[in-house]
Residue, then its C-alpha position, 0 to 999 in steps of 0.5 A: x512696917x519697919x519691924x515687920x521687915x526686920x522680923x521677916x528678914x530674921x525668919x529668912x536669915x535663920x532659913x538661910x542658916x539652917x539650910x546651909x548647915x543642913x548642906x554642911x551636916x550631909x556633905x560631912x555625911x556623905x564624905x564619911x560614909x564614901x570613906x567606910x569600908x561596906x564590904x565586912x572581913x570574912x565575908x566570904x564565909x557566908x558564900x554558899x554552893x553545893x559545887x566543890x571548886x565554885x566553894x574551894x575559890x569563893x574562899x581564901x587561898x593559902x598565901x598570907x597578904x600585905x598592902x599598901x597605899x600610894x597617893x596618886x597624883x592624879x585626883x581622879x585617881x586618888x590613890x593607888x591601892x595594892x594588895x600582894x602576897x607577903x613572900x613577894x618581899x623576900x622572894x625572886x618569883x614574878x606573880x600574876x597582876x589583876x587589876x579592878x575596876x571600881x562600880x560606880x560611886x566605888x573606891x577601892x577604899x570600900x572593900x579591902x576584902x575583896x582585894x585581900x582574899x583575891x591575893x590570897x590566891x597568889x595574884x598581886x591585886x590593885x585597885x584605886x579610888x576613882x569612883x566614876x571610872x567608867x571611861x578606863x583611863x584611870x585604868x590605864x594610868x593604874x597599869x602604867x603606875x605598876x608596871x613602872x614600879x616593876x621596874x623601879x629598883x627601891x620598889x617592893x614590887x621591882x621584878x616582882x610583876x608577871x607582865x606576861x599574865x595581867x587581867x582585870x575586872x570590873x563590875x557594873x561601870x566598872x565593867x565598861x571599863x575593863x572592856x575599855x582598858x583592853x580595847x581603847x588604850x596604848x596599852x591595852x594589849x598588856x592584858x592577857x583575860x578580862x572578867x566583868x560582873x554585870x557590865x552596864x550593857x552597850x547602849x547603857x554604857x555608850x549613852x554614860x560616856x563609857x562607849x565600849x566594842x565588844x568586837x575589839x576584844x580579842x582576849x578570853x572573856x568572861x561575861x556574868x550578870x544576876x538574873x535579877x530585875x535589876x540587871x534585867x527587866x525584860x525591855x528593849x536592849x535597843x531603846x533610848x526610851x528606857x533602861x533594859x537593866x544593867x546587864x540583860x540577858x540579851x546584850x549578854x548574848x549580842x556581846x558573845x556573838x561579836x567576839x570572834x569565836x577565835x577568842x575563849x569566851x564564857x558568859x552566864x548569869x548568877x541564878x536569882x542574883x540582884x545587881x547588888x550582889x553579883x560581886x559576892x556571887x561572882x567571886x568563886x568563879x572569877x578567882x577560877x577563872x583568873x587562876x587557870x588564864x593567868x597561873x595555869x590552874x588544872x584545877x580551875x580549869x575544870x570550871x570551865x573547860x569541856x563538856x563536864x565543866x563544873x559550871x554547867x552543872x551548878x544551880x548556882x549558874x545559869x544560860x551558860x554558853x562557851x566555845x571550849 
C-alpha cells in the first residue's frame, strides 16, 4: 500500500512539473511573441487604390526619419516611443505632433513602420507600450511627457513641437481612447483633430471601462470602420446581450449625428475591409486627413473637401458622409 502511495505521488508530482513548465514554456512564449515586431518594412507597398491621393499618402512622404525610445516611469505606460524627421535636429522649424493610440494587447513596440511612414510625412509621431489603453490616461500622460520635452532645453524635441497643431489616432480600443483623450482630460483641449480606425463602438466601449460622448467632441473628426463581419454583424447596437461588432455602421452614424454640425466631421467605412486590416486600409486617408487639419495640405484637402472630394468616388470606401 505504501508503495502505491509512493508511486501515485511521483505520477502526481511529475504532473505538477510538467504543468508548471508547460506554464513557464508559454508565459516565455508569450513575452517574446508581445516583443515582435507584426508589422514588416515596407508594408505599404502592398497597398492598393485606383485613387491618386488615397495611393500618394498610403505611401512614404519625402522627410528622411530617426527615433527614440524613453523608458517611462509609469509601468503601464512602459516606454515613450517617438519618431521624428531628422532635419528637426538641425533646424528652427516647429512640426505637427500626432500621437496614437494603441489596439488592444498592442504596444507601439509592434509596429514601427506604422510610425515611421507616418513621419515621413513631416509630423512627429509618438506612441507607447501600453497594451490596454483604452481609458486614455496614458494618452494623456504621453501629451504631457512631450510637450514637457518641448520645453526642456537638452531635448531634441525643445522648441520643436507645434503645440498649435496636435492630433491623435487610435484604432480598435485605441480608438475609444482617442475619443477619451480629446474629451475626458485637463488637457484634452490641446488636440486640434482626431482620427479613429474602427473604434469599439459606444456601448462596447462603455461596458470595457472605456466609456466615451461622442457629444463632447468638439474638434474635426474622422470616423472609419471595415465592413467586414467583425466590425459589424448586423445586430443590435443597443443590446447587452450580444456584440454588434467593433464598429457597426449604425454607431458609426449615431456618433455622427451627436457631434454638433459646427464641428468638420467624416465617417466611411473601408469596403470589404476586417476589423484586422483597417490599419493598412486606413493609412492613405489618415495621413490625408492629418495633413490638411494639422499642416494645411491643399492637396489633401481635396480628399475630403466638396462635392468632388476624392473620397466619395473611391471604390476602396463607402457609406461616406460630411458636412463640408
Amino acid at each position: 500500500m505504501k508503495k502505491m502511495l509512493k508511486i501515485i505521488g511521483i505520477v502526481v508530482l511529475c504532473i505538477v512539473m510538467a504543468i508548471i513548465a508547460l506554464a513557464v514554456i508559454w508565459m516565455v512564449k508569450n513575452h517574446s511573441d508581445q516583443q515582435k515586431q507584426w508589422l514588416s518594412d515596407g508594408y505599404y507597398s502592398e497597398f492598393k487604390s485606383e485613387s491618386a491621393l488615397e495611393k500618394k499618402y498610403a505611401g512614404l512622404g519625402s522627410y528622411e526619419v530617426s527615433s527614440m525610445v524613453v523608458k517611462s516611469d509609469d509601468k503601464s505606460i512602459g516606454n515613450y516611443r517617438i519618431w521624428y524627421p531628422t532635419e528637426l535636429e538641425n533646424s528652427s522649424e516647429k512640426y505637427p505632433l500626432i500621437l496614437v493610440a494603441n489596439g488592444s494587447n498592442t504596444a507601439a513596440l509592434n509596429y514601427p513602420p506604422f510610425f515611421s511612414r507616418l513621419a515621413s510625412w513631416g509630423f512627429i509621431v509618438v506612441g507607447n507600450d501600453d497594451r490596454q489603453c483604452g481609458s486614455g490616461e496614458s494618452m494623456s500622460k504621453t501629451l504631457d511627457y512631450i510637450l514637457e520635452l518641448n520645453k526642456t532645453s537638452d531635448s531634441v524635441l525643445y522648441g520643436k513641437v507645434n503645440e498649435e497643431n496636435i492630433g491623435i489616432t487610435g484604432y480598435s480600443q485605441g480608438g475609444a481612447a482617442a475619443l477619451r483623450a480629446v474629451t475626458e482630460f485637463d488637457n484634452s483641449n490641446k488636440y486640434k483633430t482626431v482620427f479613429t480606425g474602427s473604434a469599439a463602438y459606444p456601448l462596447l466601449a462603455k461596458n470595457m471601462g472605456w466609456g466615451y460622448e461622442a457629444e463632447k467632441i468638439n474638434i474635426p473628426y474622422f470616423m472609419t470602420a471595415g465592413t467586414g463581419q467583425s466590425d459589424d454583424n448586423g445586430k443590435s447596437i443597443d443590446s447587452n446581450e450580444e456584440m454588434a461588432g467593433v464598429c457597426p455602421l449604425e454607431a458609426l452614424k449615431r456618433i455622427y449625428g451627436e457631434i454638433d454640425d459646427s464641428i468638420f466631421k467624416v465617417r466611411a467605412r473601408a469596403t470589404g475591409a476586417e476589423h484586422g486590416e483597417i490599419q493598412m486600409r486606413t493609412d492613405g486617408y489618415m495621413t490625408a486627413w492629418m495633413l490638411y487639419r494639422l499642416s494645411g495640405d491643399e492637396e489633401a484637402a481635396k480628399v475630403f473637401i466638396g462635392e468632388d472630394a476624392e473620397i466619395l468616388n473611391n471604390s476602396n470606401w463607402q457609406d461616406v458622409e460630411k458636412n463640408k
